[in-house]
C-alpha positions in Angstrom: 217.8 162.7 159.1 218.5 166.4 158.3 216.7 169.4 159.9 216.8 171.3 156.3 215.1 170.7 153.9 216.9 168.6 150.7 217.6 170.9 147.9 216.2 169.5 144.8 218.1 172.1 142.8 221.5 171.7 144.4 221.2 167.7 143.8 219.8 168.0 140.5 223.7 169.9 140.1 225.6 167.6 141.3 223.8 164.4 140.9 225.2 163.9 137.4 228.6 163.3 139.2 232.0 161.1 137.8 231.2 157.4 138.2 233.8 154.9 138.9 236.5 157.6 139.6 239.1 155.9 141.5 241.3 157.7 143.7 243.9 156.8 141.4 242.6 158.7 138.8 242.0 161.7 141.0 245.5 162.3 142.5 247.3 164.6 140.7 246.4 168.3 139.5 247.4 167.3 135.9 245.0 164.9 135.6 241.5 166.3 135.5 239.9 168.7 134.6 236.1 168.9 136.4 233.6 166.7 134.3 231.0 168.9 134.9 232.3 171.5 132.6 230.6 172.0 129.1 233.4 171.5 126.2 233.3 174.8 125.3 235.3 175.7 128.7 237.9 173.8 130.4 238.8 174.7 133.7 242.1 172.9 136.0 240.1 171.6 139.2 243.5 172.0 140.8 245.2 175.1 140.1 244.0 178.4 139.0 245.2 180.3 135.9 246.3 183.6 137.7 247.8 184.3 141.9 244.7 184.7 143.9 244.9 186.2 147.4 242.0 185.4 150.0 242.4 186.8 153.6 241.1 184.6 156.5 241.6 184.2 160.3 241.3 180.6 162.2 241.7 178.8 165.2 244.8 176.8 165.9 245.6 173.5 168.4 247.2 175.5 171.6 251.1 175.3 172.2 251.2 173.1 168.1 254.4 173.3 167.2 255.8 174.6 164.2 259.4 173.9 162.7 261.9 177.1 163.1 261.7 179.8 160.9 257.5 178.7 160.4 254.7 180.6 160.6 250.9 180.2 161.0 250.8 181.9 157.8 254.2 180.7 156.2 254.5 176.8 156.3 254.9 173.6 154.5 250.8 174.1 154.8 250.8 177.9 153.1 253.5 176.8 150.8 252.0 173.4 149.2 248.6 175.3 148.4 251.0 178.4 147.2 252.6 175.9 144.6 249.4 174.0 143.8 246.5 176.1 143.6 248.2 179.4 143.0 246.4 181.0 146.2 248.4 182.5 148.7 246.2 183.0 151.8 247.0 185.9 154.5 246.0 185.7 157.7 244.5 188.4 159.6 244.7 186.7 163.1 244.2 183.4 164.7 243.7 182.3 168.0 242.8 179.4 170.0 240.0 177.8 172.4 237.4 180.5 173.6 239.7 183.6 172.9 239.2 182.6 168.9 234.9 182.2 169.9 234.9 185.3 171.2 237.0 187.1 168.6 234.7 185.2 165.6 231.6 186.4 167.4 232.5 190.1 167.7 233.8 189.5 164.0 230.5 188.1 162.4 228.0 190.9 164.4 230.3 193.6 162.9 230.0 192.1 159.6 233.6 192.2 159.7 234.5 189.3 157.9 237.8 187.4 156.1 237.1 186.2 152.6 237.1 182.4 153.2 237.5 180.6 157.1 236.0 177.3 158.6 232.9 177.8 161.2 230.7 175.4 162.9 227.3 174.7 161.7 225.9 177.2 164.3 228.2 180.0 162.6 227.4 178.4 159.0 223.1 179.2 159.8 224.0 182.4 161.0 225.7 183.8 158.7 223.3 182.2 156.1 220.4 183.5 157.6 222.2 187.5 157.8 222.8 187.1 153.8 226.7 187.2 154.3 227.7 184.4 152.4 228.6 183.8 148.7 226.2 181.6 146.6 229.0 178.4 145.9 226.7 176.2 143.7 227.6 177.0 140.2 231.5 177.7 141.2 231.4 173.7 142.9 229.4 172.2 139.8 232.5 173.6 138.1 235.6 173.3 139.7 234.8 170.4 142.6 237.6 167.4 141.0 236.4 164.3 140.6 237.1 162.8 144.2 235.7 165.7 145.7 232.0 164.9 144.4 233.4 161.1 144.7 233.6 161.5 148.7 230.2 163.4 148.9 228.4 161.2 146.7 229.8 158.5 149.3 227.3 160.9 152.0 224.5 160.3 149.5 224.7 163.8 149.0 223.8 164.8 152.9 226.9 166.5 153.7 226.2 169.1 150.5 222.2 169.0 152.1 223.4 170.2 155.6 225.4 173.4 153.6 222.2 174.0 151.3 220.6 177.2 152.1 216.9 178.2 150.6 218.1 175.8 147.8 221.9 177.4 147.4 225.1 175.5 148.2 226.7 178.2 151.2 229.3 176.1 151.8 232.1 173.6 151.5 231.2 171.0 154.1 233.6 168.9 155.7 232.7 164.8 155.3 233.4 162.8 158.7 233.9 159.1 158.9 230.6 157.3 160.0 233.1 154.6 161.8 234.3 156.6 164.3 230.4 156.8 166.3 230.5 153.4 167.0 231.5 152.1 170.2 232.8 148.6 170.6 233.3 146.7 173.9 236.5 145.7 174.0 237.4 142.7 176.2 240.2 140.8 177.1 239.7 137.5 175.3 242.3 135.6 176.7 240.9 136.3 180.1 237.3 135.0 178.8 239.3 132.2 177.1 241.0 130.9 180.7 237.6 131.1 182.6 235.9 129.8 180.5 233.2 132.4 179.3 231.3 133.1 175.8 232.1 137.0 174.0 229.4 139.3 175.4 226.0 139.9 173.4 224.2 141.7 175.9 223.8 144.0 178.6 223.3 140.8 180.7 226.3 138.9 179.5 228.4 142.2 179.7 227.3 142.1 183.4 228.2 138.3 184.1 231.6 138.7 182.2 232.7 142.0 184.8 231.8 140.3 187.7 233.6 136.9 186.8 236.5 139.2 185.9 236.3 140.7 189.1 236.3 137.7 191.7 237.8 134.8 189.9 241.6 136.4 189.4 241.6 136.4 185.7 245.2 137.5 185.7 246.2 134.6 188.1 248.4 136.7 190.5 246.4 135.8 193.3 245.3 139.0 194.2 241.6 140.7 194.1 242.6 143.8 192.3 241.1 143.4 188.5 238.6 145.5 187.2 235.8 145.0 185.2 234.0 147.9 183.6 236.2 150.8 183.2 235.7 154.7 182.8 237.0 157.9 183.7 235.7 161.3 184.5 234.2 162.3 181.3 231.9 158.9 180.8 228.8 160.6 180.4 230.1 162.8 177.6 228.0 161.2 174.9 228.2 162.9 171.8 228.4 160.9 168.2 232.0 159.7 168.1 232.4 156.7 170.4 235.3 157.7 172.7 237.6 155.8 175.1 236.0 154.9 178.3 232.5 156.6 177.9 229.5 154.7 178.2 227.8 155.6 174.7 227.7 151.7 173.8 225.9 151.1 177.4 223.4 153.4 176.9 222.7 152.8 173.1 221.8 148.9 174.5 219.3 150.9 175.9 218.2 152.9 172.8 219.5 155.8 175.2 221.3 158.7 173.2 221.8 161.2 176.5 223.4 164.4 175.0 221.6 164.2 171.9 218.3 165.9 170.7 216.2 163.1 169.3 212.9 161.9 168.0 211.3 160.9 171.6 208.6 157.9 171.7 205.9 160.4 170.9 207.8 161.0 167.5 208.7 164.5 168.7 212.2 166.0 168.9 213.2 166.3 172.4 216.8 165.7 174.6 217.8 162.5 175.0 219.2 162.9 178.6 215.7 163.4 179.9 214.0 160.2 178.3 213.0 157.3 180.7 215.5 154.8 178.6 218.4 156.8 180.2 217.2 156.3 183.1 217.6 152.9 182.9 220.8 152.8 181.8 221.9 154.7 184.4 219.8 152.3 186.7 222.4 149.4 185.1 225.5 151.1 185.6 224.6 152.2 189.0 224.2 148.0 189.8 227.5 148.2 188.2 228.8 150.4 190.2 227.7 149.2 193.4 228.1 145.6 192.7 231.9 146.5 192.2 232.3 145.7 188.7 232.3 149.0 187.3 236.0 150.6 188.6 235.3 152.3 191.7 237.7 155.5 191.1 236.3 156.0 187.1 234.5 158.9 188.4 238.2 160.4 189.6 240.5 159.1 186.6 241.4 161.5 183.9 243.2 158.6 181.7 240.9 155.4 182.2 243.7 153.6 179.6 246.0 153.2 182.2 243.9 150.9 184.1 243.7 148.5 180.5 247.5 149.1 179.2 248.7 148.0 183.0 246.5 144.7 182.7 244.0 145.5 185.6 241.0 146.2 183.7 238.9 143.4 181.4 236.5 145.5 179.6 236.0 149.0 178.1 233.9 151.1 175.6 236.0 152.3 172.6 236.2 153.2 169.4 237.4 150.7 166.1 240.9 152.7 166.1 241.9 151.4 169.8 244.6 149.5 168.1 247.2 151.9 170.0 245.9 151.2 173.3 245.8 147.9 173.1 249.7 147.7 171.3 250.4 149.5 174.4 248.9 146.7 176.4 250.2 143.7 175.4 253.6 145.4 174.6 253.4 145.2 178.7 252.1 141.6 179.0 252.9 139.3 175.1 249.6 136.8 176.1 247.3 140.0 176.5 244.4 139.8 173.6 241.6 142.4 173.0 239.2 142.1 170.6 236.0 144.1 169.9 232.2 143.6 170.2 228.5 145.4 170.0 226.0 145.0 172.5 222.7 144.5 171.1 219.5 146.0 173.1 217.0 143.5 174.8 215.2 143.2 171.1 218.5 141.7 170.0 219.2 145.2 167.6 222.6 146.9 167.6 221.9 150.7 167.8 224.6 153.7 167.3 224.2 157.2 167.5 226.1 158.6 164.4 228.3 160.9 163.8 227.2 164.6 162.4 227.6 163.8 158.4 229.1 167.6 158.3 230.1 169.8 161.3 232.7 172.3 160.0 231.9 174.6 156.6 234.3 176.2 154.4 232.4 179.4 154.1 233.2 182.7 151.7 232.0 186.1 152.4 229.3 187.7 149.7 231.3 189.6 147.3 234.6 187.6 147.3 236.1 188.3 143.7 236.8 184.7 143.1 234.7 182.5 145.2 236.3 179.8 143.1 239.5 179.6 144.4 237.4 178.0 148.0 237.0 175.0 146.0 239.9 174.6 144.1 241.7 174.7 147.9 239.4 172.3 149.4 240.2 170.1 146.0 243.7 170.2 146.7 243.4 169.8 150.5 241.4 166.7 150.1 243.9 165.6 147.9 247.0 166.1 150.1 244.2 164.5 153.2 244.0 161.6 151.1 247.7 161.2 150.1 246.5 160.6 145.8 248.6 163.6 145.2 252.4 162.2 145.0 253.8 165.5 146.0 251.6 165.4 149.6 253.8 162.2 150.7 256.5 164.9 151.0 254.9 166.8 154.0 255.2 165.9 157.5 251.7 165.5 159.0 252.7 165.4 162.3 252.8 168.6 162.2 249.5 170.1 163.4 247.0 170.3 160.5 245.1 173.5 162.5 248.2 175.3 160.3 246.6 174.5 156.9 245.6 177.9 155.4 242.1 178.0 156.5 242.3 175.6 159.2 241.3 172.2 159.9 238.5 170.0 159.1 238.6 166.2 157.9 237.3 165.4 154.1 237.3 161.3 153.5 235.0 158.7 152.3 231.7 158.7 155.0 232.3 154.6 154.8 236.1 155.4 154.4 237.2 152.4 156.8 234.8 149.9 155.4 236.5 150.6 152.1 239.7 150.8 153.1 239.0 147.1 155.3 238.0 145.7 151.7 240.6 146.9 149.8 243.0 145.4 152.5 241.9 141.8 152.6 241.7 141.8 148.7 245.6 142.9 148.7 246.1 140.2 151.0 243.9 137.6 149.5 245.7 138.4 146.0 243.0 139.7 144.5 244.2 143.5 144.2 247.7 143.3 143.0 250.1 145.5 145.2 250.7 148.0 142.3 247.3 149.0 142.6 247.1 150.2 145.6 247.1 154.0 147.0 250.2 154.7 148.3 248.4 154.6 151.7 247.1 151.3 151.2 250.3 150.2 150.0 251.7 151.4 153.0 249.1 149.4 155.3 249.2 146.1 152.8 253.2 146.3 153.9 252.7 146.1 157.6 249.9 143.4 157.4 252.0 141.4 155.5 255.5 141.4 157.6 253.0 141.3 160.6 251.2 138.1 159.4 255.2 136.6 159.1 255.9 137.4 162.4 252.6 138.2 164.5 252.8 141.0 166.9 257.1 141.4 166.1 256.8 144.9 165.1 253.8 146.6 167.3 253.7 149.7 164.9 253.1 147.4 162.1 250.3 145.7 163.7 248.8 149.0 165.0 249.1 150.1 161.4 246.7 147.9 159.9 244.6 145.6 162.6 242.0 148.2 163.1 241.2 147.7 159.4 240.2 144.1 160.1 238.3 142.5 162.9 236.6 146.5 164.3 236.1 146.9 160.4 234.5 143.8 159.7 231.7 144.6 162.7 231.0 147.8 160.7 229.5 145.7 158.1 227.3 144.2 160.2 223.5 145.6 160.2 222.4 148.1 163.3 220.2 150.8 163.7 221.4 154.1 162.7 220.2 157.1 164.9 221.2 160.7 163.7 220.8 163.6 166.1 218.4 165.7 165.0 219.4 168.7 165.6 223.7 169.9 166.4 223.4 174.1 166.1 222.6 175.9 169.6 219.5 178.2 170.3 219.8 181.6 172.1 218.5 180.4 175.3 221.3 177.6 174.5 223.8 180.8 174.7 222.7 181.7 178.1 221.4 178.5 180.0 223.5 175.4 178.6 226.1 175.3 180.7 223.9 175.5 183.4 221.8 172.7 182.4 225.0 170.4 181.5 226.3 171.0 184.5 223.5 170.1 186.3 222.9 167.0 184.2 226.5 165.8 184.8 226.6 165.8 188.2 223.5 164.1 188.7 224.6 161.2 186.5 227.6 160.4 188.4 225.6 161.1 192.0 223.1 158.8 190.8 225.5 155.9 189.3 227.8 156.3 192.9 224.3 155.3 194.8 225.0 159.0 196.3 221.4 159.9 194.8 218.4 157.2 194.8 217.8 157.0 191.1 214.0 157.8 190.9 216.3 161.5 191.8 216.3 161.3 187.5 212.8 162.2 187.7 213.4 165.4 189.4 216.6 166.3 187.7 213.9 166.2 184.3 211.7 168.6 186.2 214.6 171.0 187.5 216.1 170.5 183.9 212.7 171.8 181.8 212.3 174.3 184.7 215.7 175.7 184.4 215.2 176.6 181.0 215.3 173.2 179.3 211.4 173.6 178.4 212.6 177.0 176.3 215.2 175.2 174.7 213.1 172.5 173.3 210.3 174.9 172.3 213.0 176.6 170.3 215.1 173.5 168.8 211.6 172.4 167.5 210.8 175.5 165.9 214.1 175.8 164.2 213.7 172.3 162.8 210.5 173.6 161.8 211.5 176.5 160.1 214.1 174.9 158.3 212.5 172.0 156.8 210.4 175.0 155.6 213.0 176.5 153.6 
């Protein structure tokens, strides 16, 4: 659910959109033009008639590499959009980490501005609500390509709902993948196969399976030195996408979304960390913990993989794309087998915490001469993204995509694995003929093929195409989406959060180590509204308020 309010006008625009527009027929510049424009003007979705300069400053990956003789502003990057949109952007200055933060905030409260850059949604609001943005919604009806308005209509329009201001399209929002906020348990399943146990459903039978792993020698080297639950030092960082080694799937058994401001019992909005359900997760993994079956140095390890790829540890939280990992793993030891499952809550329900729909915003300053030329990059970006455009197979993308013109930001399909999964087995099944395939997919369909010959002969093929199976199938599967309610941050955020988080943090892991009792919880909730926590809510509420009001 959204904390603005749905604009009827900007969905009345783009609801009439391309239908059945393949990426096939999307990948190229020649192709199209937009099929929103009347007949009486025909405009290239892809390229624009004249050289168009836009100015622009971003922030970069630290110490990414470029190739010699490259640039920030001069790269394979600058040069693609150069050749294909006929925009050259120039970069005023870029930085990284919190020295970019501080130089965008001194930026924006000067009103000093570049003509297009990427923000975060807290930027995006302000500079909404200070009148500084350009009004994009007839510029998008006209020039977005067809798989632009493809991949948002794949959002049901919510990603061009969360950059709708007072009923005006301010932005260009980015499109994540819903897949990557759910968190599988992964589990070794030829340790469950040689003692004997059933694949984990719940919390219960997660328990049973980490102590069995624990005390009956699953590896068989005679030696008590397995693991069962693993983690690492940054387990309670629970935001939407599921992450190696965190407990989000845990807690989500326990319709617990710590981190997150939610809709509370009472049906208000308040912060997940302070609800009595995460108290009782953390009440589980403390029995974990102290029971030995949750590792006893997660609270110390920076990489809790090491503990899986060296065959120690039989279970861990992660997301559908572990396939690396676990490559790694049984690249070390042939009979290893991982395989993925959800934990369902004591009401037999799968629940996951999703991902923000949007979180970064192409954004163009009010008065920007051609406020077109925004869209007709982001059409050609998403078109190199998505490798339809035959000329984007010739870039390297290992080189750091922070070095795009504006920056960084991903644009795909919001059910882009499950579609991806189905187009796979149909390849394989024979009901999509090869030919047909993306040259992605083709790419895939080639290493699931020459893997199914020879299982597990090549590891990169099999990390190239697994996760597209067995995690992907599980997507399909019903469960109880919960959206956080609100992602921006408040100006007593500005001032107290870091406080609070810190606070919050370290009582977790106290109270999980048995170094705190846990009814402590209840007093961390009272220092936590004390502390400024009580302010913060007050104010998250009234800005969902105010913007559903808009």
């Amino acid at each position: 659910m959204g904390y603005r309010k749905k604009a009827a006008v900007l969905l009345a625009a783009t609801a009439v959109l391309v239908t059945a527009c393949s990426a096939k027929d999307s990948a190229g510049p020649k192709e199209s033009a937009s099929a929103s424009t009347g007949p009486s003007e025909k405009v290239d979705p892809f390229r624009l008639p004249n050289p168009v300069e836009l100015t622009t400053f971003k922030s970069v990956t630290p110490g990414a590499k470029l190739p010699e003789g490259d640039t920030a502003e001069s790269n394979q990057y600058s040069r693609y959009i150069k050749d294909k949109a006929n925009i050259t952007v120039k970069l005023l200055w870029y930085a990284s980490g919190q020295d970019y933060s501080q130089k965008l905030n001194l930026a924006v409260a000067s009103n000093d501005l570049p003509d297009v850059m990427v923000v975060d949604e807290g930027t995006f609001l302000n500079l909404a609500d200070a009148g500084q943005l350009e009004d994009l919604t007839k510029v998008f009806e006209k020039y977005a390509s067809p798989l632009t308005k493809e991949l948002y209509a794949s959002t049901n329009n919510k990603a061009l709902e969360k950059a709708t201001y007072k009923g005006k399209l301010m932005a260009i929002p980015n499109i994540s993948v819903q897949a990557d906020a759910m968190s599988f348990l992964w589990v070794r399943k030829d340790w469950l196969d040689k003692l004997g146990l059933q694949p984990p459903k719940t919390v219960d039978d997660v328990t049973a399976i980490a102590k069995a792993f624990v005390e009956r020698d699953p590896d068989g080297n005679g030696k008590a030195d397995t693991i069962g639950l693993t983690g690492y030092d940054k387990s309670f960082d629970n935001g939407g996408k599921a992450s190696f080694h965190n407990f989000k799937g845990l807690f989500e058994a326990y319709n617990a979304y710590p981190t997150n401001w939610v809709k509370d019992s009472s049906g208000q909005v308040g912060y997940g960390s302070i609800q009595p359900e995460t108290k009782q997760a953390l009440g589980k993994l403390r029995d974990l913990y102290t029971s030995g079956l949750l590792d006893k140095e997660f609270a110390i390890r920076k990489d809790g993989n090491q503990t899986v790829v060296g065959g120690k540890a039989g279970l861990f939280f992660g997301p559908w794309w572990a396939t690396g990992v676990i490559a790694d793993t049984f690249t070390n030891d042939p009979k290893a087998d991982l395989m993925p499952y959800l934990i369902q809550d004591s009401k037999g329900q799968k629940n996951n915490l999703m991902v923000p729909v949007s979180n970064k915003f192409i954004v163009v300053k009010k008065g920007v001469k051609n406020p077109e030329a925004a869209v007709v990059y982001a059409n050609n970006f998403i078109a190199a993204q998505r490798k339809v455009d035959p000329d984007a197979l010739k870039l390297d993308f290992t080189i750091d995509g922070t070095y795009w013109p504006i920056g960084y930001a991903t644009y795909d399909y919001a059910d882009a694995v499950e579609r991806k999964s189905d187009m796979l087995k149909k390849a394989m099944s024979g009901q999509m003929k090869p030919e047909e395939l993306t040259p992605e997919m083709k790419d895939m369909f080639d290493k699931a093929m020459r893997d199914k010959a020879n299982p597990r002969k090549d590891v990169k093929d099999w990390k190239g195409y697994w996760g597209y199976t067995v995690p992907a199938e599980l997507l399909k599967t019903n469960y109880n989406k919960v959206y956080s309610e609100y992602t921006a941050v408040t100006k007593t955020m500005e001032r107290k959060w870091a406080n609070l988080q810190k606070l919050e943090t370290e009582t977790f892991f106290k109270i999980v180590m048995g170094e705190q009792p846990l009814d402590s919880f209840d007093k961390f909730v009272s220092d936590w509204k004390a502390q400024g926590g009580d302010e913060i809510t007050k104010e998250v509420r009234e800005e969902i308020s105010k913007a559903s009001s808009k």
